[in-house]
Backbone of each chain as ProteinMPNN parsed JSONL, in Angstrom:
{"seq_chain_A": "XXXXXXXXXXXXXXXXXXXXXXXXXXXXXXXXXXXXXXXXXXXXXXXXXXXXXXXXXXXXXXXXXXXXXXXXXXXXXXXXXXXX", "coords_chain_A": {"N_chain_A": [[2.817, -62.828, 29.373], [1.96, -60.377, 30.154], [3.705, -58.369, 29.009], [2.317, -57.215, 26.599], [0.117, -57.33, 26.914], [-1.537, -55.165, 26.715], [-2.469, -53.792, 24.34], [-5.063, -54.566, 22.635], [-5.122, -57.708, 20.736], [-3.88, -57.111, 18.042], [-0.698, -55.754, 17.134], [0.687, -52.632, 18.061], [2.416, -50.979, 16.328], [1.749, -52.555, 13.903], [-0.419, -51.533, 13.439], [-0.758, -48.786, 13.274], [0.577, -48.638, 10.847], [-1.316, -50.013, 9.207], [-3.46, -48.555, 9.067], [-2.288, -45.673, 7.913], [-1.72, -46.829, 5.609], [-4.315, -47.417, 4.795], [-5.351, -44.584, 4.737], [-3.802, -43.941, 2.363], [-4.632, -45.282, 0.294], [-7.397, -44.72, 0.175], [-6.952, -41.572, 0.071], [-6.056, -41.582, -2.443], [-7.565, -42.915, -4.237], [-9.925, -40.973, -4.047], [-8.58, -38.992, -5.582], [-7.916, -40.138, -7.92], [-11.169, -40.302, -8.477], [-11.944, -38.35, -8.755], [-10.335, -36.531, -10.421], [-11.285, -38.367, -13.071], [-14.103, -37.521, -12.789], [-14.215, -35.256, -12.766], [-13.169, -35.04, -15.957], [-14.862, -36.183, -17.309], [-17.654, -34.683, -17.158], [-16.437, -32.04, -17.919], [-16.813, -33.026, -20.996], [-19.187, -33.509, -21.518], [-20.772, -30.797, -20.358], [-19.068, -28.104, -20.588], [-19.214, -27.546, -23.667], [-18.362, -25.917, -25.553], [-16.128, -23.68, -24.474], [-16.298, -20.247, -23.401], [-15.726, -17.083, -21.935], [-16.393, -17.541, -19.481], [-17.503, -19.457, -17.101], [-21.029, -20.493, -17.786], [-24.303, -19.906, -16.477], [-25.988, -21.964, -17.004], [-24.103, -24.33, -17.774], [-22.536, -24.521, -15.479], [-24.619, -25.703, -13.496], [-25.465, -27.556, -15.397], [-23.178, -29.35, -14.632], [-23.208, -29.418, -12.041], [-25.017, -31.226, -11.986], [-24.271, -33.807, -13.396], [-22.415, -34.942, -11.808], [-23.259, -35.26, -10.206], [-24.888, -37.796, -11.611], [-22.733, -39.308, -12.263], [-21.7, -40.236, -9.792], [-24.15, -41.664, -8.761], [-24.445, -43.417, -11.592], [-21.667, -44.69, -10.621], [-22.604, -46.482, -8.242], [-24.773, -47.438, -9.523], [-23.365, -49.37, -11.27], [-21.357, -50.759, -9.813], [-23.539, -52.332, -7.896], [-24.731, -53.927, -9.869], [-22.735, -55.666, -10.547], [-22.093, -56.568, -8.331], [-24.389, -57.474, -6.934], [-25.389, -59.294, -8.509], [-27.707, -61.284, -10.513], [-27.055, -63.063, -12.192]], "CA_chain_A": [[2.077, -62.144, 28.306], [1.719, -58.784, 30.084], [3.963, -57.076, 28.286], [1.884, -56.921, 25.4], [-1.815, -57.832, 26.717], [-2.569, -53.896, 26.701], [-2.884, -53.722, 22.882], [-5.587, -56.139, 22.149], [-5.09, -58.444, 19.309], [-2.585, -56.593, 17.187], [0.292, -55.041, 17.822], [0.671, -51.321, 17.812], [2.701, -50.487, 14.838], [1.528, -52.931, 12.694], [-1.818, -51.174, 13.092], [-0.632, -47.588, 12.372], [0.867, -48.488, 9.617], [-2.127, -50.36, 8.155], [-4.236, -46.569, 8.751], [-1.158, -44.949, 6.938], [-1.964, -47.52, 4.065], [-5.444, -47.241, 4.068], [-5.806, -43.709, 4.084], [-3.095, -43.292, 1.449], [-5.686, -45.896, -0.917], [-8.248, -43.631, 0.265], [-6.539, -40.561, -1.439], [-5.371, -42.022, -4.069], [-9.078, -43.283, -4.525], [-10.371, -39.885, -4.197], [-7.991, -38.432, -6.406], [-8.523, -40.695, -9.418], [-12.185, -39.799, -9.039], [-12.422, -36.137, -8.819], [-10.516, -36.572, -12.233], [-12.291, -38.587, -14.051], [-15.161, -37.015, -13.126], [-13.997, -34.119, -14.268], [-13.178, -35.094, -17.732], [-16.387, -36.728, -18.116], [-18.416, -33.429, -17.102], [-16.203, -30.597, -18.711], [-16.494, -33.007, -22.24], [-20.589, -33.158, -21.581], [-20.887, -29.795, -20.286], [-18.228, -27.383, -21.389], [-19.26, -28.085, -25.343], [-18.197, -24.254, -26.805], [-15.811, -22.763, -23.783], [-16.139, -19.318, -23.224], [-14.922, -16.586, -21.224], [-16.502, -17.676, -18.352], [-18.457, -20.763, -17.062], [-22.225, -19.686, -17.791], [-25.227, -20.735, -15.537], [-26.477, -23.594, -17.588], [-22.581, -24.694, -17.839], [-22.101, -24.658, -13.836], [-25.789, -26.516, -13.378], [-24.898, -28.535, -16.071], [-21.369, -29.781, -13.992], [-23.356, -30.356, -10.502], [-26.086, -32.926, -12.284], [-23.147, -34.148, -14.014], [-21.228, -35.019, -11.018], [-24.617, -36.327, -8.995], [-25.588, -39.024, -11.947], [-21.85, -39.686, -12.261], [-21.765, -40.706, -8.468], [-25.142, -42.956, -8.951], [-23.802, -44.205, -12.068], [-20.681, -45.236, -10.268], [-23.56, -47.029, -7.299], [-25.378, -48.683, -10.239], [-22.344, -50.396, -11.926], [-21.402, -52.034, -8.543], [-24.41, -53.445, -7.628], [-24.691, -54.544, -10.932], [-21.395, -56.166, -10.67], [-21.627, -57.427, -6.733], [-25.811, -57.957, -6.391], [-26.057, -59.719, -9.795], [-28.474, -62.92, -10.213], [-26.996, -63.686, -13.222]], "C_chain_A": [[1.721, -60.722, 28.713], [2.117, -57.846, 29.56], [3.847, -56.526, 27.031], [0.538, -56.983, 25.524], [-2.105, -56.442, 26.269], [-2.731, -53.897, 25.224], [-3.411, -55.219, 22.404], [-5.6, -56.753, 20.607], [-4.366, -58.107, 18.585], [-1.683, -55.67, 17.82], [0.117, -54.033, 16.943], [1.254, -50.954, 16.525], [2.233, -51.107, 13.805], [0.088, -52.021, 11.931], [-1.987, -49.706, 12.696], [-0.352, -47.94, 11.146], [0.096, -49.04, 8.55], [-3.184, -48.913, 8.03], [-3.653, -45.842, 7.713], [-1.766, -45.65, 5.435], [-3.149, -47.021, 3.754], [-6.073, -45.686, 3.89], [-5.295, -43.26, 2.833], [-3.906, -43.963, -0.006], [-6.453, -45.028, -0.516], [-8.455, -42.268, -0.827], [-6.344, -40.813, -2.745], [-6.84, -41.972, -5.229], [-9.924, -42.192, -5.401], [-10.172, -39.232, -5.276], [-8.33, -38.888, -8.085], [-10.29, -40.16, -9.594], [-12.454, -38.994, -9.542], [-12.015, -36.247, -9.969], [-11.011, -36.906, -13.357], [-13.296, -37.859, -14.137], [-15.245, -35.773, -13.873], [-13.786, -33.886, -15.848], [-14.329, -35.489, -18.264], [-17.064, -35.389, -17.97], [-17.518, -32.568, -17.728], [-16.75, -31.628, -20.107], [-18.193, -32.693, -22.08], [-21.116, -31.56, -21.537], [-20.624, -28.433, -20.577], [-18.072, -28.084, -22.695], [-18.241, -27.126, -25.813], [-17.404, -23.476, -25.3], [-15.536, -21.079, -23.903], [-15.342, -18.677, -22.134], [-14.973, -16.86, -19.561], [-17.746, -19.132, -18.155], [-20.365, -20.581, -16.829], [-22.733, -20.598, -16.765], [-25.698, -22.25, -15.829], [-24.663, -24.699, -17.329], [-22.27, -25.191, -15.857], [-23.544, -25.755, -13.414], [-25.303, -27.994, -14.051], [-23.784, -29.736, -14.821], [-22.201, -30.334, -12.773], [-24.364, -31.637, -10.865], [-24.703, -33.477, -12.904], [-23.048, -35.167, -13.008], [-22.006, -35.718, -9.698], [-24.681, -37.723, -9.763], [-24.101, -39.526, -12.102], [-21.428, -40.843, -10.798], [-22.919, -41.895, -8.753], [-24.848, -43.907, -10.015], [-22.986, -45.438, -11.586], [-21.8, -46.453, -8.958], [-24.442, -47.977, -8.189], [-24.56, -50.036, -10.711], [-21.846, -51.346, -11.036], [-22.406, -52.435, -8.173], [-24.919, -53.885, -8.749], [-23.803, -55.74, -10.817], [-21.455, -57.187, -9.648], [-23.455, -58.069, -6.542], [-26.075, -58.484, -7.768], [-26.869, -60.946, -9.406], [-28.028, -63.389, -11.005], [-25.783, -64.773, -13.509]], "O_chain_A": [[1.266, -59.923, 27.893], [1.557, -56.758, 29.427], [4.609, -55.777, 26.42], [-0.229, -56.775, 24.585], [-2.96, -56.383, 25.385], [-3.91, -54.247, 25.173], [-2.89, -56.278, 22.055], [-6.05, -56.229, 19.588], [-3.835, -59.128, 18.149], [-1.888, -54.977, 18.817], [-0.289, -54.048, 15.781], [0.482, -50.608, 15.63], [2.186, -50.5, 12.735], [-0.309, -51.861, 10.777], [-2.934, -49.291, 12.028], [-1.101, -47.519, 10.264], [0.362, -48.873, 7.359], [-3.539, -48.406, 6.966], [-4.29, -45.414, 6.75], [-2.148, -45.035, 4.439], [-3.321, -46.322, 2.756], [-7.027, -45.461, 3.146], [-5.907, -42.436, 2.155], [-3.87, -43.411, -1.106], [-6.058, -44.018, -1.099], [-9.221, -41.945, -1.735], [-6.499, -40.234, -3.82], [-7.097, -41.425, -6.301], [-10.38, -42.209, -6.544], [-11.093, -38.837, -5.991], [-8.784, -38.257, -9.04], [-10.674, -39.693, -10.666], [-13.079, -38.794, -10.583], [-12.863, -36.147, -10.856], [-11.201, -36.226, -14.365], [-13.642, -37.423, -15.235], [-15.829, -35.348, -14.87], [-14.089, -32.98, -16.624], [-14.762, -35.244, -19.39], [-16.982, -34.829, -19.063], [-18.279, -32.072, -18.559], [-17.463, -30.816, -20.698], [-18.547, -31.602, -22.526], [-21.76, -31.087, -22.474], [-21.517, -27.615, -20.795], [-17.209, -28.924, -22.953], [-17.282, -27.549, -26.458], [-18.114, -22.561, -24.882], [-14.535, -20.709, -24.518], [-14.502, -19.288, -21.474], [-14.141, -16.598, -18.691], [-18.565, -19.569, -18.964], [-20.843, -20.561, -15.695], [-22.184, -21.578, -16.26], [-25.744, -23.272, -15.144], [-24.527, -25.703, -16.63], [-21.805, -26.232, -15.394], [-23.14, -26.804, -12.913], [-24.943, -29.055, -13.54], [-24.086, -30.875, -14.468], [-22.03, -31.502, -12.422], [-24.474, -32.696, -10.247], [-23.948, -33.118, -12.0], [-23.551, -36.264, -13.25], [-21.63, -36.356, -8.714], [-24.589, -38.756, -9.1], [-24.262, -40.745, -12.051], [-20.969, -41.981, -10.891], [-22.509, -43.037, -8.96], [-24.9, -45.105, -9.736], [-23.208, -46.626, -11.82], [-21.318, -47.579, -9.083], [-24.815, -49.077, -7.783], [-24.869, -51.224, -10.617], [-21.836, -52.55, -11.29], [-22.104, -53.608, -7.956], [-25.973, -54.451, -8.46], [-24.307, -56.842, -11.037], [-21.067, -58.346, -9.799], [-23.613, -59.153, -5.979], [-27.126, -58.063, -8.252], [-26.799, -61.527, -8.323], [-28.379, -64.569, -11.003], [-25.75, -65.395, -14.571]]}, "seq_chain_B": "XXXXXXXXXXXXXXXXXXXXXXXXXXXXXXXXXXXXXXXXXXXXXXXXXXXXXXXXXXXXXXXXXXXXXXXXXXXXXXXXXXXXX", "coords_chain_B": {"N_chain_B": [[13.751, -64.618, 32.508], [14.015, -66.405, 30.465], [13.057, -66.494, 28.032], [12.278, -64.468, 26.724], [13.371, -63.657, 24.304], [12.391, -65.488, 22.841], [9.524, -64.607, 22.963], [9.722, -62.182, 21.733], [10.335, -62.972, 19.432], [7.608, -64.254, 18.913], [5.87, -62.437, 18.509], [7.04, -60.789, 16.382], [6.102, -62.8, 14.77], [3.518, -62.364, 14.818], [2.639, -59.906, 13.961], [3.717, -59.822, 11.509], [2.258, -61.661, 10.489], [-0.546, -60.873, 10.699], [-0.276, -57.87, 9.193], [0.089, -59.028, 6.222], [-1.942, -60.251, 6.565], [-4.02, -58.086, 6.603], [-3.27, -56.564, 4.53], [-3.604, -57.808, 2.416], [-6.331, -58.053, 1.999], [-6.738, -55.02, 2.151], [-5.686, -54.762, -0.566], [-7.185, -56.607, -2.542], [-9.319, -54.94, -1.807], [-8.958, -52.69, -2.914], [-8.457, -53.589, -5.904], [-10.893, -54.08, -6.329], [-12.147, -51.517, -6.274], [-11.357, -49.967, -8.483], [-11.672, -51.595, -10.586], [-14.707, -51.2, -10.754], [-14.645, -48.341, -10.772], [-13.093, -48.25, -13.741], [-14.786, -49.641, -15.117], [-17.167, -48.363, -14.778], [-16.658, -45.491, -16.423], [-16.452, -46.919, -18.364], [-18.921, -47.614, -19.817], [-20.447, -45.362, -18.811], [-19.595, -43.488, -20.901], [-20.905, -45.107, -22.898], [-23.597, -45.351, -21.974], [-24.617, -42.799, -21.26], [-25.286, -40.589, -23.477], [-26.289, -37.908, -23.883], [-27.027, -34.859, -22.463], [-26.435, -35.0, -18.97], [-29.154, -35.358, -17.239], [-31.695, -34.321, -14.054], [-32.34, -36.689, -13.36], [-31.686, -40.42, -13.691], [-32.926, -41.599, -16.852], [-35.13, -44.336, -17.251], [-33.816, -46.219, -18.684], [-31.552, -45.536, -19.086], [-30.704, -46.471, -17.185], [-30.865, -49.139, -16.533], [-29.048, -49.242, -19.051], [-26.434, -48.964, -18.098], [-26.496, -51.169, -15.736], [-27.033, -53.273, -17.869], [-24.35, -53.046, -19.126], [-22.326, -53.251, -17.517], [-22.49, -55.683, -17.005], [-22.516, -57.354, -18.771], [-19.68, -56.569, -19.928], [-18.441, -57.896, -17.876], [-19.09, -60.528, -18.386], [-17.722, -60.591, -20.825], [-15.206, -60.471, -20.108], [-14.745, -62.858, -18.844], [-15.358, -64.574, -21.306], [-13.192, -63.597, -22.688], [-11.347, -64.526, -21.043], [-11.139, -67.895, -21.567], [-10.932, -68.03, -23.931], [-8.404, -67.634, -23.956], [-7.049, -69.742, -22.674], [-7.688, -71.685, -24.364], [-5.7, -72.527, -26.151]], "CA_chain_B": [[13.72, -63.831, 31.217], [15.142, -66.762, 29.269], [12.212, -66.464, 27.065], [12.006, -63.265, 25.893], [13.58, -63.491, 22.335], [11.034, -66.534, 21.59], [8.446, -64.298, 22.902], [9.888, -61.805, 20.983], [9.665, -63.756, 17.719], [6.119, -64.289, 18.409], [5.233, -60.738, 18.629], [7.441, -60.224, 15.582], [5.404, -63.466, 13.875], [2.316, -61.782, 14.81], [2.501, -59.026, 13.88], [3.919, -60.427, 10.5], [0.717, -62.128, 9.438], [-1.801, -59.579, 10.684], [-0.114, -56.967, 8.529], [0.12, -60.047, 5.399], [-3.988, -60.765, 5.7], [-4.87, -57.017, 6.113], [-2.342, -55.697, 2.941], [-4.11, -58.725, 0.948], [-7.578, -57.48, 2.527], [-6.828, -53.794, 1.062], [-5.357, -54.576, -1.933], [-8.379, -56.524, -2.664], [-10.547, -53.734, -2.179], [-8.231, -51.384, -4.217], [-9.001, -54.083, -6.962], [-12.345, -53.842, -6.587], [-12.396, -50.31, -6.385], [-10.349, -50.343, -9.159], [-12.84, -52.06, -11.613], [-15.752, -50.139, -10.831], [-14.097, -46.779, -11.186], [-12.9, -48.303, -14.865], [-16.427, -50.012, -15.751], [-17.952, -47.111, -14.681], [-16.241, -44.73, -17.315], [-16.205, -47.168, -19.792], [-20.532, -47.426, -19.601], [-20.524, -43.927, -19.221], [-19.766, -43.222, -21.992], [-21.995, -46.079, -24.047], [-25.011, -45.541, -22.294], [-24.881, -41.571, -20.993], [-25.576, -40.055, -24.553], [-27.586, -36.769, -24.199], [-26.41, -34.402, -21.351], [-26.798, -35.12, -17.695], [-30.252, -34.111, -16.379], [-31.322, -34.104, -12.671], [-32.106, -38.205, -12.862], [-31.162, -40.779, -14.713], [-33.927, -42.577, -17.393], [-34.661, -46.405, -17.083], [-32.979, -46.714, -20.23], [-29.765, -45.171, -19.178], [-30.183, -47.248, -16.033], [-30.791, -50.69, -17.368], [-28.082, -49.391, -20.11], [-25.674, -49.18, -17.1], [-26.784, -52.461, -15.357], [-26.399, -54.062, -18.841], [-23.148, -53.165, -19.456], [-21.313, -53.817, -16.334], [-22.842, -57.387, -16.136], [-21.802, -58.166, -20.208], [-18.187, -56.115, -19.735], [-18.005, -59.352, -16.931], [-19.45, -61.859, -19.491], [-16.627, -60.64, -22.058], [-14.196, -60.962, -19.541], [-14.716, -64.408, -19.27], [-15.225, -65.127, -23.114], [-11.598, -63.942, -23.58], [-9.894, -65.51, -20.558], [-11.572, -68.401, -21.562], [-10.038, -67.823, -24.996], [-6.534, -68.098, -24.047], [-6.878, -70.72, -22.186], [-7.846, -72.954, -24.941], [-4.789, -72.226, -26.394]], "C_chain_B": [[14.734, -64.819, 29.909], [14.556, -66.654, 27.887], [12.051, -65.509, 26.067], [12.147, -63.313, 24.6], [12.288, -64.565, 22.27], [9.499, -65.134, 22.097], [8.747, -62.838, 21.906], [9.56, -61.773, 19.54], [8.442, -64.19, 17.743], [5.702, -63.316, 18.284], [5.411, -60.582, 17.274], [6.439, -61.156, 14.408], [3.998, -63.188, 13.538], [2.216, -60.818, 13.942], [2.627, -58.462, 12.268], [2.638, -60.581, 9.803], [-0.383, -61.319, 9.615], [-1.378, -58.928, 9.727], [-0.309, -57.748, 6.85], [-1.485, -60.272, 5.255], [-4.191, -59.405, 5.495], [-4.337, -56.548, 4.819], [-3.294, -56.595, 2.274], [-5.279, -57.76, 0.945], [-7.465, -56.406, 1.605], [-6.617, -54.046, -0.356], [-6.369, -55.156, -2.991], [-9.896, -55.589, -3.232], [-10.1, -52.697, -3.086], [-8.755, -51.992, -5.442], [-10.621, -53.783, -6.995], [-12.917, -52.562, -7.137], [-11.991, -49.634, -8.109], [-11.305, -50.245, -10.811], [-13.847, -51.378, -11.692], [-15.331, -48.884, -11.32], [-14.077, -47.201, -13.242], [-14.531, -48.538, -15.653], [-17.159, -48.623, -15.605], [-17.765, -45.859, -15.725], [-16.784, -45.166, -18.714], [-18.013, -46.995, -20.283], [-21.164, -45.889, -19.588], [-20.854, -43.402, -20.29], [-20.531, -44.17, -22.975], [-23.184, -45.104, -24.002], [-25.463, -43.804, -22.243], [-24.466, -40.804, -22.423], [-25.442, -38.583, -24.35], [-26.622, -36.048, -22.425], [-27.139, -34.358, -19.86], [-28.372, -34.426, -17.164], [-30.546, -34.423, -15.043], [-31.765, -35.81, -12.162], [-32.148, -38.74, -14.45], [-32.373, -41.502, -15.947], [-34.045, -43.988, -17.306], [-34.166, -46.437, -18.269], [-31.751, -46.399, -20.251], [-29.527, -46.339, -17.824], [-30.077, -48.859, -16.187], [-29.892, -50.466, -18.233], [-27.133, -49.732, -19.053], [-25.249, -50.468, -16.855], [-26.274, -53.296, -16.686], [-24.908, -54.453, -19.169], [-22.232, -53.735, -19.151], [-21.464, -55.131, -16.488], [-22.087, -58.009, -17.976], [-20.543, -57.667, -20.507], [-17.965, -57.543, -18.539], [-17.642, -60.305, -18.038], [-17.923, -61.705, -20.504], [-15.468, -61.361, -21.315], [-14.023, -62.008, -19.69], [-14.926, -65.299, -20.266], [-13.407, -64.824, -23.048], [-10.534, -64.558, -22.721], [-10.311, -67.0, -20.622], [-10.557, -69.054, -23.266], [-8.594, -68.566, -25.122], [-6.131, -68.978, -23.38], [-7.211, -71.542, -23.053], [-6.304, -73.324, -25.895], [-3.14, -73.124, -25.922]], "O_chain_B": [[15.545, -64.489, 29.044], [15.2, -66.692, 26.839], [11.766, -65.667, 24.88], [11.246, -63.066, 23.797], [11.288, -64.3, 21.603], [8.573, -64.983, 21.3], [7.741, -62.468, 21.301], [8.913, -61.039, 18.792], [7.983, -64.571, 16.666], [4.668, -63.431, 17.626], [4.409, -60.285, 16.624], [6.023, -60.609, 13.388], [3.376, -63.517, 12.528], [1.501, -61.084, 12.976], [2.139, -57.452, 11.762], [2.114, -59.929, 8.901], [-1.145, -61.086, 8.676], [-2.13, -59.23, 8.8], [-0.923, -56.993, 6.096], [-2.124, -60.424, 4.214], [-4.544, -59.125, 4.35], [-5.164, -56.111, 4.019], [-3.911, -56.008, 1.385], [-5.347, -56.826, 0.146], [-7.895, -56.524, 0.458], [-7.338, -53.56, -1.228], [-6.55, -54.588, -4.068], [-10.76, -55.514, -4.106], [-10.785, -52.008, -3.843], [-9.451, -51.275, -6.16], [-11.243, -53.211, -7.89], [-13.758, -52.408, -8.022], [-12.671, -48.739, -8.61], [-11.501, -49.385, -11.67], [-14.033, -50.821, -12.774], [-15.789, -48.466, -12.383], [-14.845, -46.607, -13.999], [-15.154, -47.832, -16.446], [-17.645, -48.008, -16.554], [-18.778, -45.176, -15.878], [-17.252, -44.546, -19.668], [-18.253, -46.168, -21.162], [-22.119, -45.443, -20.224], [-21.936, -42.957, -20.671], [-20.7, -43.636, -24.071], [-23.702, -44.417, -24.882], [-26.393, -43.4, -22.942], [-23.302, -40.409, -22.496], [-24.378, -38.07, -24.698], [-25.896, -36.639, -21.626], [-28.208, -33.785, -19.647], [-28.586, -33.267, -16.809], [-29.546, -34.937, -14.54], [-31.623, -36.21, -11.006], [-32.374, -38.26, -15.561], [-32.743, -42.451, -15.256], [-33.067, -44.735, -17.294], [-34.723, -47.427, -18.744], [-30.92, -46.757, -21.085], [-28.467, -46.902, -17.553], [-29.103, -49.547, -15.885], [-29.501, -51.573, -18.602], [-26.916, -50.943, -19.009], [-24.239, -51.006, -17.309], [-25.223, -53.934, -16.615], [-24.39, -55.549, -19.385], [-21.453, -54.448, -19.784], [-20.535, -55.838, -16.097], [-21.303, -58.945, -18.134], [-20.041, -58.267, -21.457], [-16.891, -58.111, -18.741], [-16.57, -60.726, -18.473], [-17.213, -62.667, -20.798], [-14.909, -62.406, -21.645], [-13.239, -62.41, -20.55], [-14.75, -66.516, -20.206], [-12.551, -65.67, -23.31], [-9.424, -64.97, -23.056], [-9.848, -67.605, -19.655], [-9.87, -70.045, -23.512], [-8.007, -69.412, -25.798], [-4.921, -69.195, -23.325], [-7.054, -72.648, -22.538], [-6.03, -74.485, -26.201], [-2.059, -72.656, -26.28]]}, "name": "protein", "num_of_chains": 2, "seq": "XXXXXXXXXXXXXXXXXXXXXXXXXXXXXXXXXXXXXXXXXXXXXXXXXXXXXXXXXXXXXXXXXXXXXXXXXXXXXXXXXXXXXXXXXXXXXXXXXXXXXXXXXXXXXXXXXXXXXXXXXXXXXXXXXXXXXXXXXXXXXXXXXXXXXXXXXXXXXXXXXXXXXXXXX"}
């Protein structure tokens, strides 16, 4: 068995290539968010686009994009800590 | 060294099912992830009316909570459905 004890418990490639996987769900992850979130905040925030993204408009977008995040933190423990 | 290939094919059997529980493992959590991301949109838009302010009201937050937990409940009214079927 020595010529495998040094890698404990799994073998080496199998275990890059589960990193490879899981960062590529990772991105993927990421990616779907950032968009949604974005469509949900420009339709709330950007009502009347102008030439440029005013102050209220840019404010607007970062609460947006905070209760969007807690949102997303309520609905799972809704979902996973239910009693019901 | 008459062994080698069988120890071979255990390495290769190993190495087999580790990669077989963790893929389930992720894909799992992709589902999970998955659902929330969708529930989360779909509630969004019910309960978040009025435009974002810097917290949320108990009424958007219990709307939330509500939703997610009776978007479940449906679930299981309609696969419930087609199974009588």
């Amino acid at each position: 068995m020595d010529s495998f004890s040094s890698s404990s418990g799994s073998p080496p490639n199998t275990e890059a290539l589960m990193d490879q996987i899981k960062a590529q769900l990772a991105q993927a992850y990421a990616q779907e968010f950032l968009e949604t979130v974005g469509n949900k905040c420009f339709a709330k925030c950007v009502t009347k686009p102008g030439s440029s993204l005013s102050g209220s408009e840019s404010s607007c977008i970062s609460r947006c994009v905070d209760r969007y995040i807690e949102a997303t933190g309520i609905v799972s423990r809704a979902l996973f800590s239910s009693t019901h | 060294m008459e062994n080698s290939a069988e120890m071979q094919r255990f390495i290769e059997f190993t190495a087999d099912s580790y990669l077989n529980i963790t893929l389930q493992q992720e894909q799992q959590k992709a589902m999970v992830s998955e659902m929330v991301g969708k529930l989360t949109s779909v509630c969004w838009d019910k309960c978040i009316t009025s435009t974002p302010g810097s917290k949320f009201s108990s009424g958007e937050t219990t709307c939330l909570t509500n939703c997610a937990q009776r978007f479940l409940d449906m679930s299981v009214i309609i696969a419930k459905r087609f199974e009588m079927q």
